[in-house]
N, C-alpha and C positions, 0 to 999 in steps of 0.2 A: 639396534636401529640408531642410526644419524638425523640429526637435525642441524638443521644451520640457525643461527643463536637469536634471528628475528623469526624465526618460523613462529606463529600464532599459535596458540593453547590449544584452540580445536583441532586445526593441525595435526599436533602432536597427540592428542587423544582419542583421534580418530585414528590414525595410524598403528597408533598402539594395539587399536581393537581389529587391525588387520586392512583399512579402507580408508577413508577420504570423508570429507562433509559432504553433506546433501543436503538438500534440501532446502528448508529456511538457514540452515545453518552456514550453509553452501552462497544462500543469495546474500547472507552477510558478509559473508566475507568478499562476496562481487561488487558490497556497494550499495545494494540493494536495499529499496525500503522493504518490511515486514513488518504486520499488525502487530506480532507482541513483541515486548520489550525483553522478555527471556522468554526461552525453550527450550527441549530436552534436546540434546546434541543428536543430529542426525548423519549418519555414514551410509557412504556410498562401497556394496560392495561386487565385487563381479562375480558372475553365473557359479566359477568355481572355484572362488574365494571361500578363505577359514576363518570364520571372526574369533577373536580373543578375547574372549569376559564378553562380558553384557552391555549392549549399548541402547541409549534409549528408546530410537527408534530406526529399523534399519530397510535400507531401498536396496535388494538386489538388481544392477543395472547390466542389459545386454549391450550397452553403447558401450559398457567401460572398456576402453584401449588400456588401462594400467593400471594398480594397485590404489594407488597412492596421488596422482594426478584428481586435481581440483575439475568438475565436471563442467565441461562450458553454462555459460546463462541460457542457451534453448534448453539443455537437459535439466538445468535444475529450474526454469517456470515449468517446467512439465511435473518433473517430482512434486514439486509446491502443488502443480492440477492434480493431483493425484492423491498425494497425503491432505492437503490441509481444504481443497475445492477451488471452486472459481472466484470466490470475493478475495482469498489471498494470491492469486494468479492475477489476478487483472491489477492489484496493488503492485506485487512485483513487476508486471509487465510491463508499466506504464513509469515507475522508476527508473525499469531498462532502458525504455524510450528516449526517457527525457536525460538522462545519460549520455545516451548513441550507446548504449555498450548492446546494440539489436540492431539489424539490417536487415532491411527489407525480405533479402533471402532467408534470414533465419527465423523471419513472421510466415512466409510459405512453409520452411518447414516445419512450424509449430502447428499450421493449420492443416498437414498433414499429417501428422504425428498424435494430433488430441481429437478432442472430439467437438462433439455439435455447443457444447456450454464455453470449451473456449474460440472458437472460432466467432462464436457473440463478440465475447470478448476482446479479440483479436480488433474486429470491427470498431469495438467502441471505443480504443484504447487512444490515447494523445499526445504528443509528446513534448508538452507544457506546461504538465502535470509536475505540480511544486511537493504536495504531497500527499502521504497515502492517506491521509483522511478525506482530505478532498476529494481522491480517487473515490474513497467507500460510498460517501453519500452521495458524488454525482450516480453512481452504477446504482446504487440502491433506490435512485430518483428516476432511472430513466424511464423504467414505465409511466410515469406520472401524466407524461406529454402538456408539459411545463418546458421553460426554456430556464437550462441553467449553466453560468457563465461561470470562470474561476479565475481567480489575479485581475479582477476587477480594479483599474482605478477611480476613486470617488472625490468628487471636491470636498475640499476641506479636511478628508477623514486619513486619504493616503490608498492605499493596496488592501484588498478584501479579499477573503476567501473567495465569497460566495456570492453569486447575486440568483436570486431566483427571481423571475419577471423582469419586471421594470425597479423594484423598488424593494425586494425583502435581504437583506443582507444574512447570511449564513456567515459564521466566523468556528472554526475549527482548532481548538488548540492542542497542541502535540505533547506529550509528559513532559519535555523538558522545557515548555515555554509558559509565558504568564502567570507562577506560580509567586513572585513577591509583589510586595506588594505597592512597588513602582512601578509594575508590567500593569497589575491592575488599573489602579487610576491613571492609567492612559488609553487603557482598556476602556476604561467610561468615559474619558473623553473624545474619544475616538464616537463611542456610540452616540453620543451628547452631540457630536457635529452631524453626525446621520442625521440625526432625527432631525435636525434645523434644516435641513434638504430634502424634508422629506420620507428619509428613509426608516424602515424597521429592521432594527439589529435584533438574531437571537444567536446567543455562544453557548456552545458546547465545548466541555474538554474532551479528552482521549478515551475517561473513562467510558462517558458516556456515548458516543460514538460505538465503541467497540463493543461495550457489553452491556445497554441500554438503551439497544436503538429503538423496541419501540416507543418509550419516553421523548426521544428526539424524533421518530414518526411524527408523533399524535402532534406535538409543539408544532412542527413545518406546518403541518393537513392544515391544523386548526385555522391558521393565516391563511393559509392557502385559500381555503375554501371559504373564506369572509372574504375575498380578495386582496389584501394587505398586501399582496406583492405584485398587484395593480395599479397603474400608474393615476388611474382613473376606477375606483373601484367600487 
């Protein structure tokens, strides 16, 4: 086997094992946001493809035109509906969007292609979507019928996640951000001018978001449902 000398490591070891990326593995290399930070490498292989050794996790694909060929981004937010559900599908989908690497034609054929949970999806998706946290807890909130806004700007404070209502600021942070401890204290100063307007800040990081969300439930409800994110409450 031949590689050309910038080809990517997944690439090359997905190939190895007879196929291509897929999946999340596949939406990474498109670009794409995905909820975890590592995963097992996923290969794409065709109907009557021979895999080589053992791969982590593997998508036999009837679309696949080639061996070896990287699957378009409709095929891999479909693998992603498939292997990982609709809360990693509407993350990646919505990172498509706000990309453009997704045209309207390739949203019809996603919504023929999947089923009833992503065509929800389809529907709810934006393409202003900064990022996939944002993504999770707006989709996690929609049933709430709450209005909730993202890339909010605030006087004094600057760009927000989140604004729930009138007045409750949601702030989302991502592993690679706010973790020294100058991101911090501007972090509180940020929330320190909220509150002189008014507003109620609650921050989550990545962990909790992704793998403690009812922790970050009960915290939103609890304001919620005192009004806190009533302008008038």
């Amino acid at each position: 086997m031949y590689a050309d000398a910038d080809t990517c490591e997944p690439m090359i070891r997905a190939a190895l094992l007879g196929g291509s990326p897929a999946c999340v593995t596949a939406a990474r290399h498109h670009g794409l946001w995905v909820l975890t930070a590592s995963e097992p490498l996923h290969i794409r292989l065709r109907p009557h493809g021979h895999r080589h050794g053992t791969a982590d996790v593997d998508h036999w694909d009837h679309d696949a035109r080639d061996a070896f060929g990287l699957p378009p981004v409709t095929q891999t937010l479909r693998q992603i509906l498939r292997c990982r559900g609709v809360e990693d599908f509407v993350v990646a989908l919505e990172s498509a969007l706000h990309q453009k690497k997704i045209r309207p034609a390739d949203l019809a054929w996603l919504e023929e292609n999947t089923n009833k949970q992503a065509r929800e999806a389809i529907a709810f998706a934006r393409h202003d979507a900064e990022s996939g946290l944002e993504t999770l807890v707006r989709w996690r909130l929609r049933g709430w019928g709450i209005d909730v806004r993202t890339q909010q700007d605030i006087v004094s404070v600057g760009r927000v996640d989140l604004v729930i209502g009138e007045r409750l600021i949601v702030e989302v942070d991502g592993v690679e951000n706010h973790a020294g401890a100058d991101h911090r204290h501007r972090d509180l100063v940020r929330d320190a001018h909220a509150a002189a307007w008014g507003f109620v800040t609650l921050r989550f990081d990545y962990a909790m978001v992704v793998h403690d969300w009812p922790t970050v439930k009960l915290a939103i409800r609890a304001h919620v449902d005192r009004g806190l994110h009533l302008a008038n409450p």
